[in-house]
N, C-alpha and C positions, 0 to 999 in steps of 0.2 A: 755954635755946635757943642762945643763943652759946657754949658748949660742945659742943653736939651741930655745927651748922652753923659755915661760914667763909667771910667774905665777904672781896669785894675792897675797897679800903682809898676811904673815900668822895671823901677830895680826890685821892685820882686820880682816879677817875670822873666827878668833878665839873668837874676839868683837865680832862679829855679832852671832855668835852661844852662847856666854855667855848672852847676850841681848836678843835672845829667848826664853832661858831659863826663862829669869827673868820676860819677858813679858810673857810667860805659868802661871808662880807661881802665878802675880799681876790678871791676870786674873783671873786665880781660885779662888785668895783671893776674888775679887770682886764678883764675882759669889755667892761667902757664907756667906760674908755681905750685900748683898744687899738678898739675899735668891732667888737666882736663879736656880731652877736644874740642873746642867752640864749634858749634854745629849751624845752622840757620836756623836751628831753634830757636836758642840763647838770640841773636837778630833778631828775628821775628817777637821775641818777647820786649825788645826792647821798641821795636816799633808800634806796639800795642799799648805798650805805657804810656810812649808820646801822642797815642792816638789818644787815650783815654784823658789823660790830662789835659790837651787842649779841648777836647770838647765837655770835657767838666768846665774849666774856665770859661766856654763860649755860653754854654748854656747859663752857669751862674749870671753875666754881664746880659744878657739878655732877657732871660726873668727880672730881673732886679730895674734893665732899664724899660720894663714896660710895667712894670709896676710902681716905679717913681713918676708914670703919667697919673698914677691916680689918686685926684686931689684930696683924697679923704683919706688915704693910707700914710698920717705921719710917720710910721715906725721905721720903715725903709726908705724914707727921702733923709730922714735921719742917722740910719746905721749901713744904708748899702755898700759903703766902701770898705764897712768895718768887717762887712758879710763876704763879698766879695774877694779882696784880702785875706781876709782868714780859710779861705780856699787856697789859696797859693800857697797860704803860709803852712799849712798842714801838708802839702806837698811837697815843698820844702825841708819840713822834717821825717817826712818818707824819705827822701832820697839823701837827709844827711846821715841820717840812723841808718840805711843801705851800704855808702862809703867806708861809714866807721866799722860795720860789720867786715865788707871785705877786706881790711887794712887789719882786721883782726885773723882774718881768715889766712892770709899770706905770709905773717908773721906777730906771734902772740907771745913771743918771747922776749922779743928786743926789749932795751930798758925803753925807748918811748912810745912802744905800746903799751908794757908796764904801769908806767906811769903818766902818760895820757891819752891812747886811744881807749884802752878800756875801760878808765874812772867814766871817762867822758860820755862812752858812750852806757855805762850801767847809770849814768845821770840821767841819761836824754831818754832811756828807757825806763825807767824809774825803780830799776833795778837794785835797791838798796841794800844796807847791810841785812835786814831783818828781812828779807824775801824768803821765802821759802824756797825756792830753788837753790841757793848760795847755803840751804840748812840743811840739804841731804847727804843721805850719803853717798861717797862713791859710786855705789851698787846703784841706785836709785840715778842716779846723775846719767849715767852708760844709758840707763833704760829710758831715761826720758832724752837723751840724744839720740839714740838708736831709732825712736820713733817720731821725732824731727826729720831726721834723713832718712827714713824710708817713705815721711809724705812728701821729703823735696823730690823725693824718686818716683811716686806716683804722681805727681803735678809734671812732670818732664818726660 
């Protein structure tokens, strides 16, 4: 049977369901230090991500193994796993870049936010020294928060 079929690789999938876990908890934490009411919203959004992720993953593994029946298509009896996987793994770094954000969100001051949730996470977003956002000004900076949080207010 595991030459007929190809699954995706388990400790990713297993990463990626312990990382939602943790993005749930850091969320919630943020939600109660910042004093925000968790509503059935915030739930239900989170039910939607896991709906949405496992059926990306179902569908990837099942494209992939009906087209590893077909004996003329080298390219994916060669890279399916690598295709596959890299589905997870893109998942994976949504929901670590999620964490790091709300661990930023709850406390942005501490020395190891300071000095590792935020390098880390202007790394994992490729947020570098020379970005343009890190070169505005003040004034410029408010304006382009201000209308971050007013589309996280119309998505909610």
């Amino acid at each position: 049977m595991n030459q007929i079929f190809i699954y995706p690789d388990w400790i990713l999938f297993i990463a990626l369901t312990f990382l939602m876990a943790i993005d749930f908890v850091t969320g919630f934490a943020k939600a109660k230090f910042l004093k925000v009411n968790r509503s059935s919203e915030a739930f239900r959004k989170t039910v939607k991500k896991i709906i949405q992720y496992c059926s990306a993953i179902i569908v990837v593994v099942m494209l992939l193994n009906l087209m590893r029946f077909d004996q003329s298509n080298q390219f994916f009896k060669d890279y399916s796993n690598w295709l596959q996987n890299g589905v997870i793994i893109l998942m994976v770094y949504i929901e670590l870049t999620s964490i790091l954000e709300n661990a930023i969100a709850i406390d942005k001051t501490s020395t190891f936010s300071k000095v590792f949730i935020i390098p880390f996470h202007r790394l994992l977003t490729l947020q570098l020294k020379n970005n343009p956002m890190y070169t505005l000004s003040n004034e410029q900076q408010k304006v382009v928060e201000e209308k971050k949080l007013k589309r996280q207010k119309e998505i909610l």
